[in-house]
C-alpha positions in Angstrom: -23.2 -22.2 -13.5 -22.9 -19.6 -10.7 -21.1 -16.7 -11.6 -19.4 -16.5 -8.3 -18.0 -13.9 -5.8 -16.8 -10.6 -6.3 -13.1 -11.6 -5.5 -13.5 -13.7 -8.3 -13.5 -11.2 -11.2 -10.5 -11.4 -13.1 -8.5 -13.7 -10.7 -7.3 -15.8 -13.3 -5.2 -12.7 -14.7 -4.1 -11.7 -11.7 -2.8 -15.9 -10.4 -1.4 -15.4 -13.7 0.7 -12.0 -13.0 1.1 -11.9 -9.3 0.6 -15.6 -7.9 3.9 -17.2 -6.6 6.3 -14.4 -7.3 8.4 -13.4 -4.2 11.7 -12.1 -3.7 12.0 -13.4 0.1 12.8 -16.8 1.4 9.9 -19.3 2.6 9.6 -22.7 3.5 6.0 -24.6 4.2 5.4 -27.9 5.9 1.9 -29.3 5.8 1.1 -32.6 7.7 -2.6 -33.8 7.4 -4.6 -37.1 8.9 -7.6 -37.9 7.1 -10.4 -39.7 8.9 -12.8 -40.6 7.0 -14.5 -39.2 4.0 -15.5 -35.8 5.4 -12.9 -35.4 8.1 -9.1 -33.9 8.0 -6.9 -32.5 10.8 -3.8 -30.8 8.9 -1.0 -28.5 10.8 1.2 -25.9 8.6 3.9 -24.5 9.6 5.6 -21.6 7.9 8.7 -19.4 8.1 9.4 -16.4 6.1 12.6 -14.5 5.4 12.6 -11.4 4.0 14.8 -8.9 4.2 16.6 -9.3 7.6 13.6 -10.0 9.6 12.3 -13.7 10.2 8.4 -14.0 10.1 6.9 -17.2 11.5 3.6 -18.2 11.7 1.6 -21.9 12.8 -1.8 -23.1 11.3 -4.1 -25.5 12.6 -7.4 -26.8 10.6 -10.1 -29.2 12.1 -13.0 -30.3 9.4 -15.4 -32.0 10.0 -18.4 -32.4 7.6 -19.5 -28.7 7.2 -17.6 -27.5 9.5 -14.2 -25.9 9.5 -12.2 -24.6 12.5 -8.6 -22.3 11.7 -6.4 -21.3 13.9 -3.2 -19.4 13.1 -0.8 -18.3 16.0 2.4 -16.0 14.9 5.8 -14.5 15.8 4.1 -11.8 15.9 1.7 -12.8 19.3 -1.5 -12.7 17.0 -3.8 -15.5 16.9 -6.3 -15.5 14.3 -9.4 -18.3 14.7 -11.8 -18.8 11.8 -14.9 -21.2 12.1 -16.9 -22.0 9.0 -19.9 -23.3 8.2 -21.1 -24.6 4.4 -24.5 -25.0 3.8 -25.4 -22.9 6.8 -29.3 -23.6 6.7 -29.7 -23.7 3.0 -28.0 -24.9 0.0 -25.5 -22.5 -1.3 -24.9 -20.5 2.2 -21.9 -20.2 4.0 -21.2 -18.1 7.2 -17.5 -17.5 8.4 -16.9 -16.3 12.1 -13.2 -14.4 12.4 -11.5 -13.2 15.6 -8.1 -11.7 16.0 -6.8 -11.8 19.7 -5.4 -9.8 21.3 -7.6 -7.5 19.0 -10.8 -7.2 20.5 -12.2 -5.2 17.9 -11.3 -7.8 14.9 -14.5 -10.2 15.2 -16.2 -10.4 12.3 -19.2 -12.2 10.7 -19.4 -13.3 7.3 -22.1 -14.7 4.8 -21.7 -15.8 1.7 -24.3 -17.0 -0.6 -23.6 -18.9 -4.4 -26.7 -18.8 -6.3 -27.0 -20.1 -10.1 -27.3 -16.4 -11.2 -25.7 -14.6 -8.2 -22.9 -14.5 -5.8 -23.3 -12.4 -2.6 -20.6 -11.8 0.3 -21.7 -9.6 3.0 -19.9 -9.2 6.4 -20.3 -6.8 9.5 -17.8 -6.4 12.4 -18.6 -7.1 16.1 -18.4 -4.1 17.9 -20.0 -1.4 18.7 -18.9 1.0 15.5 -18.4 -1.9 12.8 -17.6 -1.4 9.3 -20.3 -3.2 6.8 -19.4 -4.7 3.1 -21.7 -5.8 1.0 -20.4 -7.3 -2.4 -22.4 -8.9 -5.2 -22.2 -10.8 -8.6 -25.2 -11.2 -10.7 -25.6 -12.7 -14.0 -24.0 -16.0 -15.6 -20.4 -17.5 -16.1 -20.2 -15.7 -19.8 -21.2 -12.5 -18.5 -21.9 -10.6 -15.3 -21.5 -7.4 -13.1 -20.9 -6.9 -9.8 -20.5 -4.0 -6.8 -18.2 -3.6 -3.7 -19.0 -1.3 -0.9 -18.2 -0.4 2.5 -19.8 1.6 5.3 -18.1 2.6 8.2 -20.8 3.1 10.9 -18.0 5.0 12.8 -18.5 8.1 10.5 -21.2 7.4 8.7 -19.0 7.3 5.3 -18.9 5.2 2.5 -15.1 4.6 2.6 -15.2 1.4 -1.0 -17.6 1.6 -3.7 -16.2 -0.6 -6.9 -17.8 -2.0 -9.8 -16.8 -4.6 -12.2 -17.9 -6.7 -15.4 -16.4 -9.8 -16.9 -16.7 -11.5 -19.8 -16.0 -14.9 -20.2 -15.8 -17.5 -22.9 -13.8 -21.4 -22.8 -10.9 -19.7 -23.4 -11.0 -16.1 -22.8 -11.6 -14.2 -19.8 -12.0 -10.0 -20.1 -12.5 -7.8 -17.1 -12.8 -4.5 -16.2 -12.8 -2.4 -12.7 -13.6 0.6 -11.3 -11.7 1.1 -8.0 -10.5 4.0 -5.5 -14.2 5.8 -5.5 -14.1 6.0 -9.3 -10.2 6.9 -9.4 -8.7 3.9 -11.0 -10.1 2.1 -14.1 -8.1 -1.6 -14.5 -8.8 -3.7 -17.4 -7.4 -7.4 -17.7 -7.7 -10.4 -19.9 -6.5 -14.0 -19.5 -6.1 -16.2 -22.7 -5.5 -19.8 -23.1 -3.5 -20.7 -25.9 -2.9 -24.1 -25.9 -4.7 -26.3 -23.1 -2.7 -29.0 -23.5 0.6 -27.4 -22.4 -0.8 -25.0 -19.8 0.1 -22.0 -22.5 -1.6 -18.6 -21.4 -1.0 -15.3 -21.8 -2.5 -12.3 -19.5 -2.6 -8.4 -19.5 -3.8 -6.0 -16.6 -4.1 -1.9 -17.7 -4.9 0.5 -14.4 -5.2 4.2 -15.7 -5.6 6.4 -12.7 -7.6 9.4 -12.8 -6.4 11.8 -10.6 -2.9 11.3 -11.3 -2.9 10.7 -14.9 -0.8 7.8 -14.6 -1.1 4.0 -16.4 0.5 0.9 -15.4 0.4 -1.6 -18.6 1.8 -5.4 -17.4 1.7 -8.6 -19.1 2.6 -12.2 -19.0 2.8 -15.7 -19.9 3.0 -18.9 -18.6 3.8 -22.1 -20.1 4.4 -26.2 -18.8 7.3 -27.7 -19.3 6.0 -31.5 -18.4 3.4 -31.6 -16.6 5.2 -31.4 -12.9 6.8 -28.2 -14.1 6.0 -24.5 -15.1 7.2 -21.8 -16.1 5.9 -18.2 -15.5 7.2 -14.4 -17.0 6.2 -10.9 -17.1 7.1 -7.0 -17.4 5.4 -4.1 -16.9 5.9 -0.5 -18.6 8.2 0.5 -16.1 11.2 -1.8 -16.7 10.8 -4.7 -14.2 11.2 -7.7 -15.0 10.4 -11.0 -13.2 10.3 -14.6 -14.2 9.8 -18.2 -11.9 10.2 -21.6 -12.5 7.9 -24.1 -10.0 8.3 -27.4 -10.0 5.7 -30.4 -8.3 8.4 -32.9 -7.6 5.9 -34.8 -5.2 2.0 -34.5 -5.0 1.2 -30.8 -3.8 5.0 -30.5 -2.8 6.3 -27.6 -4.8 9.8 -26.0 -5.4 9.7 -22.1 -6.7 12.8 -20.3 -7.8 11.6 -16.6 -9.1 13.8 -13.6 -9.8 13.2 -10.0 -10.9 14.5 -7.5 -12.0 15.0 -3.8 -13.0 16.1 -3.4 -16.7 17.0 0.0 -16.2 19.5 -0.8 -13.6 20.4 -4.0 -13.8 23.4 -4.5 -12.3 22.0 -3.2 -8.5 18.1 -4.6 -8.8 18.4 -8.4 -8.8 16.2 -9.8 -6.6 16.5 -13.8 -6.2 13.4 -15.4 -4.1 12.9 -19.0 -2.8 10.0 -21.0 -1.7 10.0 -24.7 -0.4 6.0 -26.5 0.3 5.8 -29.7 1.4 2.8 -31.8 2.0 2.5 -34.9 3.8 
């Protein structure tokens, strides 16, 4: 098995610790018409309320066979297009095409290649001065390494160089990153307890070099049935958080999360809501 991309190493801790917390108010509708096996036209519309400000934003998605067209238009007057291709030529090969308007300078090309003992993502922006990144996995599903780096052609700097390993066993996934041009060092694991009932338990240490400083957070999650889940965690500082998501249709979700500052409790709560529905 591939080990995949670089975006991959230790995602399942952080799903586990930051996926589907919020503290702001959003609802999601998703329609979608299927034709045929390969084919799917789906619209999304989103709103977002955080805060006192309202944040909207419209997605459109064509597929057919390999390809895949996005468009996403918001309140804010952006309009982001995305066209992918899978299998672009050969087996394992995908290319993505990105442009921002009214950005001009946003376009960006995209290749990404899955290979039994590699993963590579490399993209380059379209214009005259673009920035470069080249990321890569190599090794197996147990156990592989992987870089991050960007070049800005602008100044002729190196502005991201990260490296990572992961370790990986049926029910036990270990990480550990070196970020921020060597600055931060982030270690995480993600442990399955009991398969059955979704039980799994997760931990993410970032020490940071220059100023001496360590975040330690960790958390849990645990099914209730199996329409309904329930997530917590803490981190050394005192907050607290905790969500309860419930499926009460297929891919129609109901999420309730709070958090909270233990040290100041009675001035911190923070209530968040978010409402998806598929059709």
């Amino acid at each position: 098995m591939a080990p995949g991309l670089y975006s991959d190493i230790g995602k399942k801790t952080r799903d586990l610790l930051y996926k589907d917390y919020a503290t702001h108010q959003k609802f999601t509708l998703t329609t979608c018409s299927p034709h045929g096996v390969n084919q799917r036209n789906a619209i999304t519309a989103a709103g977002t309320r955080k805060n006192e400000s309202i944040f909207g934003e419209l997605h459109t998605q064509i597929k057919n066979k390999k390809l895949t067209v996005d468009v996403k238009a918001n309140s804010e007057s952006d309009l982001l297009t995305t066209i992918t291709f899978d299998e672009f030529g050969t087996r394992g090969l995908k290319s993505i095409l990105s442009l921002v308007v009214p950005d001009q300078r946003s376009g960006k090309l995209e290749l990404q290649y899955l290979h039994e003992y590699a993963g590579v993502n490399a993209s380059v922006g379209l214009n005259s001065n673009p920035m470069v990144n080249l990321s890569g996995v190599f090794g197996s599903n147990a156990l592989s390494v992987g870089v991050d780096v960007s070049f800005d052609t602008a100044t002729s700097n190196f502005t991201k160089y990260n490296a990572a390993l992961s370790l990986t066993n049926p029910d036990l996934i270990a990480s550990l990153h070196l970020n921020n041009h060597g600055d931060t060092l982030t270690a995480s694991y993600y442990h399955m307890v009991k398969q059955h009932s979704g039980t799994a338990v997760g931990a993410e240490l970032s020490h940071s070099f220059s100023r001496n400083e360590s975040t330690l957070i960790f958390g849990s999650q645990h099914s209730l049935d199996p329409h309904t889940t329930v997530k917590a965690r803490f981190n050394n500082y005192g907050m607290a958080s905790a969500l309860v998501q419930h499926e009460w249709r297929p891919k129609s979700f109901v999420t309730i999360s709070g958090e909270v500052d233990t040290k100041a409790i009675e001035k911190s709560t923070k209530v968040g809501l978010a409402v998806v529905l598929k059709h």
